[in-house]
Backbone as a chain_set.jsonl record, in Angstrom:
{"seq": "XXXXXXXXXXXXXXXXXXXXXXXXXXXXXXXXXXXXXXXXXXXXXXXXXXXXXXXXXXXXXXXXXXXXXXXXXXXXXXXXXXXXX", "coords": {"N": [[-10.129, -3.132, -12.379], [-8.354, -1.294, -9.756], [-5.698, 0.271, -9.098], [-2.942, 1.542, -7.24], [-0.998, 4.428, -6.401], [1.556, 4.446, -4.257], [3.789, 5.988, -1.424], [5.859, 5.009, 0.372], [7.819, 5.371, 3.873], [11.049, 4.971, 5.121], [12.052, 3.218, 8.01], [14.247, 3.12, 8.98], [16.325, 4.719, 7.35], [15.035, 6.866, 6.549], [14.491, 7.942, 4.175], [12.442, 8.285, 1.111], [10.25, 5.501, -0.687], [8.373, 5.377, -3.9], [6.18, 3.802, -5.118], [3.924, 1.229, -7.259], [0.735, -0.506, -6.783], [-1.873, -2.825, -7.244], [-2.691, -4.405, -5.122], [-2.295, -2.919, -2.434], [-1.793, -3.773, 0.619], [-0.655, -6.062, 0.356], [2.124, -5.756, -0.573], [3.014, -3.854, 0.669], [3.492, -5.459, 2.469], [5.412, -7.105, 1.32], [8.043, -5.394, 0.279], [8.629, -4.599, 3.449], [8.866, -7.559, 4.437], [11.549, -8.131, 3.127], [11.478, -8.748, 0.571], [11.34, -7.312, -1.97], [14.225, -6.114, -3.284], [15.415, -4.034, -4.299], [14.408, -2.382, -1.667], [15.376, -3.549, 0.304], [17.157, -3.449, 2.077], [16.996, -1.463, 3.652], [14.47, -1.503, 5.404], [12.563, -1.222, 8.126], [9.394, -0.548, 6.63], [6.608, 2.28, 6.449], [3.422, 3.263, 5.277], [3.177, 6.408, 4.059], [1.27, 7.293, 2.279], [-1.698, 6.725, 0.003], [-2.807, 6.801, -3.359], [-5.245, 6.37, -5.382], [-6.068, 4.752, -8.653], [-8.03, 4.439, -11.377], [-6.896, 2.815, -13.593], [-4.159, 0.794, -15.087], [-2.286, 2.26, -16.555], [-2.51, 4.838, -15.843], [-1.957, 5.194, -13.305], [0.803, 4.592, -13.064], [1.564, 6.985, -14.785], [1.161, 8.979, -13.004], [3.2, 7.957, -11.034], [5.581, 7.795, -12.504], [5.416, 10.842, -13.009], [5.483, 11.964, -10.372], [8.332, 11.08, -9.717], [9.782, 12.506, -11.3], [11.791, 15.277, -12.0], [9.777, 17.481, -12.251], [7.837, 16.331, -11.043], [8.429, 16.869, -8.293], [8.267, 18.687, -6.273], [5.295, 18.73, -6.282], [5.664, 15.888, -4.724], [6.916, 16.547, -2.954], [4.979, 18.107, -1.151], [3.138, 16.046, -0.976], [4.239, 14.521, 0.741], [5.325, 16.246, 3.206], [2.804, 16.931, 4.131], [1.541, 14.202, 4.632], [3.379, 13.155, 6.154], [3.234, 13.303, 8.842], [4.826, 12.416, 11.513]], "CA": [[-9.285, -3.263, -11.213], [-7.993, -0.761, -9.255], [-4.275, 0.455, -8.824], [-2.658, 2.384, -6.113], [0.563, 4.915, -6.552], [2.192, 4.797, -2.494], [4.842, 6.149, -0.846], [6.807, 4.207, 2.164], [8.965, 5.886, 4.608], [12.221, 3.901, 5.703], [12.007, 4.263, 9.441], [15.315, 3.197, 9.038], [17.013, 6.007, 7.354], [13.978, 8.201, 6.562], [14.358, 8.0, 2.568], [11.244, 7.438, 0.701], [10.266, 4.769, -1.725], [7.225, 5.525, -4.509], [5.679, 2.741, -6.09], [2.467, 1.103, -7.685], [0.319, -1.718, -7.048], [-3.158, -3.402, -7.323], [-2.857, -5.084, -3.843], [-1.011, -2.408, -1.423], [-1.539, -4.055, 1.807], [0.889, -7.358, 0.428], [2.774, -4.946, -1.559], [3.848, -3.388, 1.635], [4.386, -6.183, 3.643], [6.686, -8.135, 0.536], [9.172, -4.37, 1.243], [8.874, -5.036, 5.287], [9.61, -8.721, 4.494], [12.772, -8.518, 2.284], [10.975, -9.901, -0.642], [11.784, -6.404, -2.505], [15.507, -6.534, -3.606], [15.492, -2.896, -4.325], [14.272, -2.069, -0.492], [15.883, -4.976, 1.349], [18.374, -3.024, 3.151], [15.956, -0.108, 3.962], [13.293, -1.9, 6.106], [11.251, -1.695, 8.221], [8.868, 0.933, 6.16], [5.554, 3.122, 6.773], [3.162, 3.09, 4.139], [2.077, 7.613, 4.347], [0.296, 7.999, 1.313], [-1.788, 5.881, -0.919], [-3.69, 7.409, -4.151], [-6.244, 5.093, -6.122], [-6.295, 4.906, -10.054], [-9.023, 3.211, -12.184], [-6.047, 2.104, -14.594], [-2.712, 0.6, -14.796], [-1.347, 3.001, -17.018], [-3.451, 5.967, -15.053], [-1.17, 5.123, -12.119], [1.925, 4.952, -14.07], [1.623, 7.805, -15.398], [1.302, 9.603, -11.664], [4.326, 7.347, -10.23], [6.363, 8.646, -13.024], [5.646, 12.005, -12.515], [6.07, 12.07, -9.303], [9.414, 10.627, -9.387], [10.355, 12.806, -12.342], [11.98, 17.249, -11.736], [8.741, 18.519, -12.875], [6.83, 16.188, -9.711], [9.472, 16.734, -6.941], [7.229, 19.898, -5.617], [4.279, 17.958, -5.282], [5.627, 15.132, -3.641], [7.418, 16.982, -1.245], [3.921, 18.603, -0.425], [2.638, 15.199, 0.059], [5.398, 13.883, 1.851], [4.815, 17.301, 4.459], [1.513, 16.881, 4.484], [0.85, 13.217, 5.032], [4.289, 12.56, 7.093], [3.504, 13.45, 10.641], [5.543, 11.153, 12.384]], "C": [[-8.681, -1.903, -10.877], [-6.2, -0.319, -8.685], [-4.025, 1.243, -7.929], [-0.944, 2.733, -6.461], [0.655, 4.985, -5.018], [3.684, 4.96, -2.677], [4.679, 5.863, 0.733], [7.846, 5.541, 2.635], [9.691, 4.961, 5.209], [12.444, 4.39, 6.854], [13.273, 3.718, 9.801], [16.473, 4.121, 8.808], [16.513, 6.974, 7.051], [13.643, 8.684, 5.526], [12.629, 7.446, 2.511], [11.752, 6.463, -0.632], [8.663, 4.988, -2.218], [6.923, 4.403, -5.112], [4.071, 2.626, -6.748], [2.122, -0.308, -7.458], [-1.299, -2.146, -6.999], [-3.365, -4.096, -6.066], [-1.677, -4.744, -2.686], [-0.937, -3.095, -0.111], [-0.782, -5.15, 1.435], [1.423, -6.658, -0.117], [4.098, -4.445, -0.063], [4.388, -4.189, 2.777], [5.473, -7.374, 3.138], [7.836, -6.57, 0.933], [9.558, -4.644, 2.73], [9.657, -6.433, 5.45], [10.885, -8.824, 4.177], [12.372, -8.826, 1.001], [11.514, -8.862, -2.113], [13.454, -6.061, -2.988], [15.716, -5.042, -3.728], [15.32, -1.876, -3.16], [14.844, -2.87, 0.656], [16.392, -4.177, 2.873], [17.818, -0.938, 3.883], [14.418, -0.38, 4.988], [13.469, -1.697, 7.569], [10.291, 0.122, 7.064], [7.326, 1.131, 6.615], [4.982, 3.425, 5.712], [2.366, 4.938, 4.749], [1.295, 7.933, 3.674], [0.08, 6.946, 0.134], [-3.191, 6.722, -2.294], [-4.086, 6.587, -5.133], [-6.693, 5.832, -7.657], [-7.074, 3.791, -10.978], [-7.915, 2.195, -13.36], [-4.397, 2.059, -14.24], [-1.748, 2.192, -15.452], [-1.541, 4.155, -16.532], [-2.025, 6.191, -13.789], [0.288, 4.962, -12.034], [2.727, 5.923, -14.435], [1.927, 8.908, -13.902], [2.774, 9.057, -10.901], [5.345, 8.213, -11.263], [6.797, 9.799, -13.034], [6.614, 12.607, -11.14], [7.322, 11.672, -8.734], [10.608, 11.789, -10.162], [10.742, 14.599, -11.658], [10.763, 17.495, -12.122], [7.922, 17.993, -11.384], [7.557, 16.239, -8.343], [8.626, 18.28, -5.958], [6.524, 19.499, -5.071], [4.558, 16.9, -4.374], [6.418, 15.525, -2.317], [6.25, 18.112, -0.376], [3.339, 17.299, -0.01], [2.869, 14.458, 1.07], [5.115, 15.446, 3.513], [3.105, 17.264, 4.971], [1.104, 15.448, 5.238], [1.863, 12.513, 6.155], [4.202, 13.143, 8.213], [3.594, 12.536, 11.43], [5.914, 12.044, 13.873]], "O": [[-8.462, -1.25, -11.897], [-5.765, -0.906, -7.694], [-5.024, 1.891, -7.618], [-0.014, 1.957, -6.679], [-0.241, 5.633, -4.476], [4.491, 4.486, -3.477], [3.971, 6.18, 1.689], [8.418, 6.379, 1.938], [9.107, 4.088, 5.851], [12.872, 5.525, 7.067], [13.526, 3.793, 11.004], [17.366, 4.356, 9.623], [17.121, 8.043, 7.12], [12.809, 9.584, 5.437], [11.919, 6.74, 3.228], [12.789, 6.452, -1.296], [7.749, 4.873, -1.402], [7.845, 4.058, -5.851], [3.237, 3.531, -6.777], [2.875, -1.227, -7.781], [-1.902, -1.228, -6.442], [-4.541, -4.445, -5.967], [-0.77, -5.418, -2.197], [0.187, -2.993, 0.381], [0.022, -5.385, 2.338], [0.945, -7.18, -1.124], [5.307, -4.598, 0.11], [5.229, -3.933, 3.638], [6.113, -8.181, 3.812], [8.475, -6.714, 1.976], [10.713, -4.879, 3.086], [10.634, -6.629, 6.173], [11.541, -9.601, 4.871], [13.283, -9.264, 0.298], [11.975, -9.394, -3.123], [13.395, -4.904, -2.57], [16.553, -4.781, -2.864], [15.803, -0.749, -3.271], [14.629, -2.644, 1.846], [16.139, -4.275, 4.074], [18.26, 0.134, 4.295], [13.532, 0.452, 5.187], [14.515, -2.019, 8.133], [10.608, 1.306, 6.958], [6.786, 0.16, 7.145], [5.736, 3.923, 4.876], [1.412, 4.993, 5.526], [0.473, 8.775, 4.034], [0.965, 6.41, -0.534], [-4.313, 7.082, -1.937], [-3.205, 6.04, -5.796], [-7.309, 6.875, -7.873], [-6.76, 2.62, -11.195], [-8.208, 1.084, -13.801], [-3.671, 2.782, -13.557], [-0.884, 2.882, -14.91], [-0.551, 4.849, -16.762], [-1.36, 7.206, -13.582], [0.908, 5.191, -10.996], [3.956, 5.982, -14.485], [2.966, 9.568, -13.883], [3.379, 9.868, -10.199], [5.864, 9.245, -10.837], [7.985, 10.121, -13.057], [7.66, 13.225, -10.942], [7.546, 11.809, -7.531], [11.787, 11.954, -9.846], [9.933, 15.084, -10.866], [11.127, 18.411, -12.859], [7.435, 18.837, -10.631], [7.142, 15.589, -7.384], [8.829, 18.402, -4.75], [6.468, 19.51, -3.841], [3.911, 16.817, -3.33], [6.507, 15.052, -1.184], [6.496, 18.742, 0.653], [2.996, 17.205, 1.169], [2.181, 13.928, 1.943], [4.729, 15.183, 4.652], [2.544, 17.563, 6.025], [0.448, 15.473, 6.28], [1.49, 11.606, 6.899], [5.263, 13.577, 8.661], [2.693, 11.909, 11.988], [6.467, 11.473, 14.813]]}, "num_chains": 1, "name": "protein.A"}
């Protein structure tokens, strides 16, 4: 199976949110819905960037990063790169 690390844009206040899942197109529309408790009050969102990992822990391992001071570089290259709004 297949996993996916994405980042949403809140076209509400313009924050991102990184996550992971095996089935991004309901993934992103349980955030849009409310169904997300951690995004509730941040919707509607924009799914700009989705990157595909053969493994759970593969994709894990990238979300972490990328959340972590050492990946705040790259994702603010992919956030410039893939956010042309």
């Amino acid at each position: 199976m297949d996993y996916f690390v994405y980042i949403l844009k809140s076209q509400k206040d313009g924050n991102y949110y990184t996550g992971i899942s095996a089935n991004i197109k309901n993934r992103v529309k349980q955030h849009n819905s409310g169904k997300t408790k951690s995004t509730r009050y941040r919707r509607p969102f924009k799914l700009i960037y989705k990157e595909k990992h053969n493994t759970l822990e593969g994709a894990r391992e990238r979300e972490k990063f990328l959340k972590s001071y050492s990946g705040v570089a790259e994702k603010k290259r992919i956030i410039d790169e893939f956010d042309k709004v």
